[in-house]
Z-matrix of the N, CA and C atoms (Angstrom, degrees):
N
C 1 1.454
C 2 1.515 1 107.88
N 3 1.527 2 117.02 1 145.50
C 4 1.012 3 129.83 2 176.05
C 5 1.753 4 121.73 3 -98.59
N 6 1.416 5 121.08 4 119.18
C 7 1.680 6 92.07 5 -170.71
C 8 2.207 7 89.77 6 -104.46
N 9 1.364 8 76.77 7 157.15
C 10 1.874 9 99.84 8 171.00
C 11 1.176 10 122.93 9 -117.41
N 12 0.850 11 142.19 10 170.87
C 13 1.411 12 144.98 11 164.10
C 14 1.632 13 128.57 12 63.53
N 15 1.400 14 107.29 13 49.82
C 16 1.267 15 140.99 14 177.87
C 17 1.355 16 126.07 15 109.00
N 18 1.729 17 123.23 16 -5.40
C 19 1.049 18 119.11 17 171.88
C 20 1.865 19 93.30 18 -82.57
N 21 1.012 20 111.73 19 -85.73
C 22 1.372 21 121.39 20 -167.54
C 23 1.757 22 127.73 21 95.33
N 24 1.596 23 110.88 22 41.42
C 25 1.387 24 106.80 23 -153.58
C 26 1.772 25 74.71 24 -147.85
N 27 1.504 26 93.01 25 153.33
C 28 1.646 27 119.47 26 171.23
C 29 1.516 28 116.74 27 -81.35
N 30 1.342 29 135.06 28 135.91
C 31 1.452 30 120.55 29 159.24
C 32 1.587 31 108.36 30 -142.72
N 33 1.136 32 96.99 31 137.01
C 34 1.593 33 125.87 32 165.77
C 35 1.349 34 110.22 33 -103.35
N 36 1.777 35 98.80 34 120.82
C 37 1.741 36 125.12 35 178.69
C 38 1.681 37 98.24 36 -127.41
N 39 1.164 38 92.64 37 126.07
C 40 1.413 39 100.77 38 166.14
C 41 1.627 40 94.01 39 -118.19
N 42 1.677 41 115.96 40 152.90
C 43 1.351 42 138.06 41 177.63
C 44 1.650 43 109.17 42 -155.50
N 45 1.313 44 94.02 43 159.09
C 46 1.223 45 94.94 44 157.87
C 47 1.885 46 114.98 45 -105.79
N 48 1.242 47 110.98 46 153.79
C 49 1.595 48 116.97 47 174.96
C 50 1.485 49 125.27 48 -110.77
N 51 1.309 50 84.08 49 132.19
C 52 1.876 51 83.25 50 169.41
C 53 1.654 52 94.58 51 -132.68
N 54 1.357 53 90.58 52 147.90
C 55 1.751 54 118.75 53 -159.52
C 56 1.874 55 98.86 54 -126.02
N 57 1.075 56 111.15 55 105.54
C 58 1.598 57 118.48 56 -174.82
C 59 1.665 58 92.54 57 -98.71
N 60 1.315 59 103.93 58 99.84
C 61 1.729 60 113.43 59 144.84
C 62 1.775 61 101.20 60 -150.90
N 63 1.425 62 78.03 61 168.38
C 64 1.480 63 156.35 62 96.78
C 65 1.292 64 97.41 63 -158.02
N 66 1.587 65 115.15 64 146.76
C 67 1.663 66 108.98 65 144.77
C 68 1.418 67 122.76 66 -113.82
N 69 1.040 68 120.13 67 179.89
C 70 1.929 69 133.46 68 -167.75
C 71 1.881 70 96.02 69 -58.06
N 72 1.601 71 110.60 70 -32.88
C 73 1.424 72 108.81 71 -146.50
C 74 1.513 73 103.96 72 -104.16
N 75 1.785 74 108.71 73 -14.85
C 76 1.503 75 113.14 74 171.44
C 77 1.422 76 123.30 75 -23.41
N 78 1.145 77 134.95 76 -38.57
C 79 1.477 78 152.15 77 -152.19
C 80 1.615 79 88.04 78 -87.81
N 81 1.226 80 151.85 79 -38.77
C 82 1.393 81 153.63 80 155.37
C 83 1.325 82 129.38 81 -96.98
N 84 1.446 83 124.88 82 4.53
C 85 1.488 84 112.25 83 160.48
C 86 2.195 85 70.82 84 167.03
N 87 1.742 86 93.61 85 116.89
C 88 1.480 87 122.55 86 -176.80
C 89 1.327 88 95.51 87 -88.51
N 90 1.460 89 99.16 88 139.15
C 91 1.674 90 114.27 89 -160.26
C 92 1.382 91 94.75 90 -134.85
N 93 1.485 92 120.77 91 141.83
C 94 1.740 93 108.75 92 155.68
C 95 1.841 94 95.00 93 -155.21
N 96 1.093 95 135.43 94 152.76
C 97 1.317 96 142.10 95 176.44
C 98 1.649 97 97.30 96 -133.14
N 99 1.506 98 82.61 97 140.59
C 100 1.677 99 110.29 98 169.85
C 101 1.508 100 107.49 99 -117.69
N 102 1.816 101 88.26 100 164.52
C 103 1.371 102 104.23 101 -171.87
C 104 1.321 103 90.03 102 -141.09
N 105 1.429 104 132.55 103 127.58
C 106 1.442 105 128.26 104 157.42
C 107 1.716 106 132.80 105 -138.90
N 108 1.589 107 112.54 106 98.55
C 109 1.747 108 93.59 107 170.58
C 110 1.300 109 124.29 108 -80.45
N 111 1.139 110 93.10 109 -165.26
C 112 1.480 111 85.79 110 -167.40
C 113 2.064 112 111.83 111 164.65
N 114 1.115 113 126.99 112 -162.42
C 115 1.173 114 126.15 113 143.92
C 116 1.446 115 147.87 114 -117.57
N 117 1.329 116 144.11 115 176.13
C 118 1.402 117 138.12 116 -127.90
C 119 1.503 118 87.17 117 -168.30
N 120 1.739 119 107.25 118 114.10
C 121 1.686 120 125.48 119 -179.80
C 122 1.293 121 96.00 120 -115.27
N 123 1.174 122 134.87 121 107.28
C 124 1.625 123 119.89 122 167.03
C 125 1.473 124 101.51 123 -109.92
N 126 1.377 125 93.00 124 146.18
C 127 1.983 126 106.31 125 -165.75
C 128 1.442 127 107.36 126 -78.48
N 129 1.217 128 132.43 127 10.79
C 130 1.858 129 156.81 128 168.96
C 131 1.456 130 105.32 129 -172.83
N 132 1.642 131 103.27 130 157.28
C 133 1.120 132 112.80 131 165.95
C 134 1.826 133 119.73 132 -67.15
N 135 1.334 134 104.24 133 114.18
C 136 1.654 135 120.57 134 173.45
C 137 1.420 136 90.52 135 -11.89
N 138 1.543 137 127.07 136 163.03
C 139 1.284 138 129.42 137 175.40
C 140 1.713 139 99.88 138 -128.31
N 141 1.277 140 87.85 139 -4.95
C 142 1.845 141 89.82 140 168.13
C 143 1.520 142 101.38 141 -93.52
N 144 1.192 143 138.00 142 -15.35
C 145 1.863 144 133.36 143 -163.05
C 146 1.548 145 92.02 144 -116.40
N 147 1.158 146 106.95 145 -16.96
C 148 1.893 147 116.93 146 170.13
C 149 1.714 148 106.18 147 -68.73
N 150 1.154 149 108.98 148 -47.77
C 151 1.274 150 114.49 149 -165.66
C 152 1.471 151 106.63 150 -89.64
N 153 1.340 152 137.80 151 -23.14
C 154 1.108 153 150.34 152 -156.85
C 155 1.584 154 128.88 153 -105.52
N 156 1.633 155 91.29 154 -14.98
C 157 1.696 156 99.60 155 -165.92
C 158 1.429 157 90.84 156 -154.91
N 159 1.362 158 92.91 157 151.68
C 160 1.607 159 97.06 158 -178.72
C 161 1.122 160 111.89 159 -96.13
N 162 1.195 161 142.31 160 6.36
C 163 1.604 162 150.59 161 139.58
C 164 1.554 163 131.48 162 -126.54
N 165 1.210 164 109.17 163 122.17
C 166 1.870 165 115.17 164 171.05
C 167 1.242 166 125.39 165 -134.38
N 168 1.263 167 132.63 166 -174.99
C 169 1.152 168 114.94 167 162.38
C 170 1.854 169 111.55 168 -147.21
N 171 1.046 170 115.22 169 -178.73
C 172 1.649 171 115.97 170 158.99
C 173 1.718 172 116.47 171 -55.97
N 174 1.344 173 115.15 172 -40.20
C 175 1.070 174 117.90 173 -151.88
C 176 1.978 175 103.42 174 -113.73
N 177 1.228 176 127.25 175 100.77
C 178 1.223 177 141.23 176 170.05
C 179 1.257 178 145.54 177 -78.87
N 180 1.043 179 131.34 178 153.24
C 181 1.570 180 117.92 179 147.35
C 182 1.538 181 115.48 180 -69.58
N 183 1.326 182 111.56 181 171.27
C 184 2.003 183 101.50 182 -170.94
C 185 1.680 184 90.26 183 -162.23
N 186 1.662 185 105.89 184 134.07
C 187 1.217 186 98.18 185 -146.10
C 188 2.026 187 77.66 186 -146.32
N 189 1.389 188 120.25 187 103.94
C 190 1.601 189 127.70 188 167.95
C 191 1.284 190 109.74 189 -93.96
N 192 1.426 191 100.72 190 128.73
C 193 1.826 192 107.23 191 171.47
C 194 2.202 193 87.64 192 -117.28
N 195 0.969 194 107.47 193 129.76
C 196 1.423 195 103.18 194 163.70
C 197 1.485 196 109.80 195 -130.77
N 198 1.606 197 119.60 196 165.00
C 199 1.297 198 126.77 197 156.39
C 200 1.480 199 131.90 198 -144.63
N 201 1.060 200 114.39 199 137.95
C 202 1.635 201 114.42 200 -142.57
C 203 1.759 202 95.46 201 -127.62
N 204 1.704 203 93.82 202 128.82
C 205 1.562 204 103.91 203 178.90
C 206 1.471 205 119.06 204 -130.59
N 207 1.223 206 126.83 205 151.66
C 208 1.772 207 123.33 206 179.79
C 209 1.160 208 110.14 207 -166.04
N 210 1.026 209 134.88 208 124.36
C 211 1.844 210 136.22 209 147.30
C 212 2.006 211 107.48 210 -36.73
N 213 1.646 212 80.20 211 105.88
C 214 1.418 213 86.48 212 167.12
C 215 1.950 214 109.55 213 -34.50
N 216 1.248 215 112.13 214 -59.58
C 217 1.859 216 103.04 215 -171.28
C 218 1.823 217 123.42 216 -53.09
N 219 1.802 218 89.15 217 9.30
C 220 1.737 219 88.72 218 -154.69
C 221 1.107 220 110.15 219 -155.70
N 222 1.497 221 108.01 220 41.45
C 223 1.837 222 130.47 221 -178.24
C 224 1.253 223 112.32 222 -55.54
N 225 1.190 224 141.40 223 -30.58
C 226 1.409 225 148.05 224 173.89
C 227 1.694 226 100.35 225 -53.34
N 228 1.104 227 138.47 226 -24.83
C 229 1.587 228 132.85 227 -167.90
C 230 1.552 229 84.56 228 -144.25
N 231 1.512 230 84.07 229 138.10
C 232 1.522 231 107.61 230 173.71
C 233 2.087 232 119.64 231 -153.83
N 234 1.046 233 100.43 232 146.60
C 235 1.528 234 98.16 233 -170.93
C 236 1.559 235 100.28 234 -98.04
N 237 1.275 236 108.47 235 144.48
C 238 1.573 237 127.43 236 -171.82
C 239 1.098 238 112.84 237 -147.46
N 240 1.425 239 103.93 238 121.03
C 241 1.919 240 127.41 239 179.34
C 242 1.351 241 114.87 240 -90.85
N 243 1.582 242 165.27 241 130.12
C 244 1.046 243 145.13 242 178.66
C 245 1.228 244 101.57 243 -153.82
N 246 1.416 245 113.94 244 137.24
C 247 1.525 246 146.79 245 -179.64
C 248 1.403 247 112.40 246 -92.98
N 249 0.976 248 147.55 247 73.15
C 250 1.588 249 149.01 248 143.84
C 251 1.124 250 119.28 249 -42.46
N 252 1.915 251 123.89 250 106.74
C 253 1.256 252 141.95 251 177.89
C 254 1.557 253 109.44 252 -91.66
N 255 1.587 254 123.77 253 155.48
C 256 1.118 255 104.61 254 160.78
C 257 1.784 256 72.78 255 -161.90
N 258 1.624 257 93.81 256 147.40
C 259 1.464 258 106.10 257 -179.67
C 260 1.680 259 95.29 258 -177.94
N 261 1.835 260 92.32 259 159.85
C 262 1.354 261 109.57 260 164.46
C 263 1.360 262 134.05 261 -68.12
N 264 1.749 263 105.40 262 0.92
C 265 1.397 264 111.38 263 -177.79
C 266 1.449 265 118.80 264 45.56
N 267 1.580 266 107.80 265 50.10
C 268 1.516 267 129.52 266 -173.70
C 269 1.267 268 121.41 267 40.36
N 270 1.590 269 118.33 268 58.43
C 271 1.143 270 119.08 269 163.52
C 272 1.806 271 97.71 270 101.13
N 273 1.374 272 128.40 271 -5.11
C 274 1.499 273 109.98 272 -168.49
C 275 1.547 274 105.35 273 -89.71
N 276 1.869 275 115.02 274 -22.02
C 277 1.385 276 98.28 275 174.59
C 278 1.241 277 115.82 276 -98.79
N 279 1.531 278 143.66 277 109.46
C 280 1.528 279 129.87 278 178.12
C 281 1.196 280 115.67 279 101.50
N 282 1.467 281 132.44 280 -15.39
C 283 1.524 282 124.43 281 -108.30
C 284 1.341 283 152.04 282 57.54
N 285 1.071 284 108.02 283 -25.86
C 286 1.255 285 121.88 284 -163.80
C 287 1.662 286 106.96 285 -54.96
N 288 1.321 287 118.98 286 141.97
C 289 0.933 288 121.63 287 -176.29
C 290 1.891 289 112.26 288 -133.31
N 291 1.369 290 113.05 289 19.11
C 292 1.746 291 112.28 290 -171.99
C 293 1.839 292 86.60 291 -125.73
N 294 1.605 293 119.48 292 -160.53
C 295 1.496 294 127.21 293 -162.82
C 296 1.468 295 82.73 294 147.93
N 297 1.933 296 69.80 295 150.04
C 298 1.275 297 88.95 296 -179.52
C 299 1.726 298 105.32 297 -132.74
N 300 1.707 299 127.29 298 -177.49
C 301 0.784 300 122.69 299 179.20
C 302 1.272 301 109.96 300 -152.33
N 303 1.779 302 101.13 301 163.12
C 304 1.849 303 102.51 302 -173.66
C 305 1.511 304 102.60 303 -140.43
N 306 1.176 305 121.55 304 129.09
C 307 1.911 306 124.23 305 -176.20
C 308 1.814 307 89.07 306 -105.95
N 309 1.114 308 92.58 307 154.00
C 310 1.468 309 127.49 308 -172.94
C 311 1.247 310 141.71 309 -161.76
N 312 1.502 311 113.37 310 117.74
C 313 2.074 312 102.24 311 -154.24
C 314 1.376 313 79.85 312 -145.80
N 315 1.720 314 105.87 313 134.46
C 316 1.795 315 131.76 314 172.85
C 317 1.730 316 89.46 315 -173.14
N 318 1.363 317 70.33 316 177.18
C 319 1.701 318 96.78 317 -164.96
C 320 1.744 319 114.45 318 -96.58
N 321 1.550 320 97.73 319 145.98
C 322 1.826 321 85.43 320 -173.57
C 323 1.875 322 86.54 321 -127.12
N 324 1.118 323 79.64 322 130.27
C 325 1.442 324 94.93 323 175.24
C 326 1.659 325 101.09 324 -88.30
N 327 1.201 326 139.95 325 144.16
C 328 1.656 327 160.19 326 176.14
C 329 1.127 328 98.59 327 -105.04
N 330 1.793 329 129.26 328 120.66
C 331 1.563 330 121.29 329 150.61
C 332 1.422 331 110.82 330 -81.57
């Protein structure tokens, strides 16, 4: 991921995912939510967690909540919400004990 608008720094998160469906209501608008930890490489220290906390580092905890929606007739396009965590996981990476976060919603097209 790329951040803009005052951070200006690259990060690579790898996680693993878990995706909880089916629900009751799939049959009229298909639902599934993720959950993923994992870790958080940022190519500099955030300049928003720079400015904000008196300790961070490059190297994080990384924490995805997503939620995923589509009209069963029209699975090829789907709308997606996503929560980007990043924290010291209370002191276990660095010390660090603050995080920050970024929400994010666009469309994923499926071939």
């Amino acid at each position: 991921a790329h951040h803009f608008k005052g951070n200006d720094h690259t990060e690579l998160n790898g996680m693993v995912i878990f995706r909880w469906l089916p629900f009751p209501w799939d049959k009229i608008l298909n639902t599934s939510f993720a959950f993923g930890p994992g870790l958080s490489l940022a190519s500099e220290i955030p300049k928003y967690e720079d400015a904000h906390f008196t300790r961070t580092s490059q190297v994080l905890a990384y924490i995805l909540w997503e939620a995923e929606f589509y009209h069963p007739g029209f699975s090829s396009l789907r709308l997606v919400g996503r929560l980007h965590h990043r924290s010291g996981a209370y002191g276990t990476f660095n010390g660090v004990y603050a995080g920050s976060n970024y929400a994010g919603v666009g469309l994923k097209y499926a071939f």
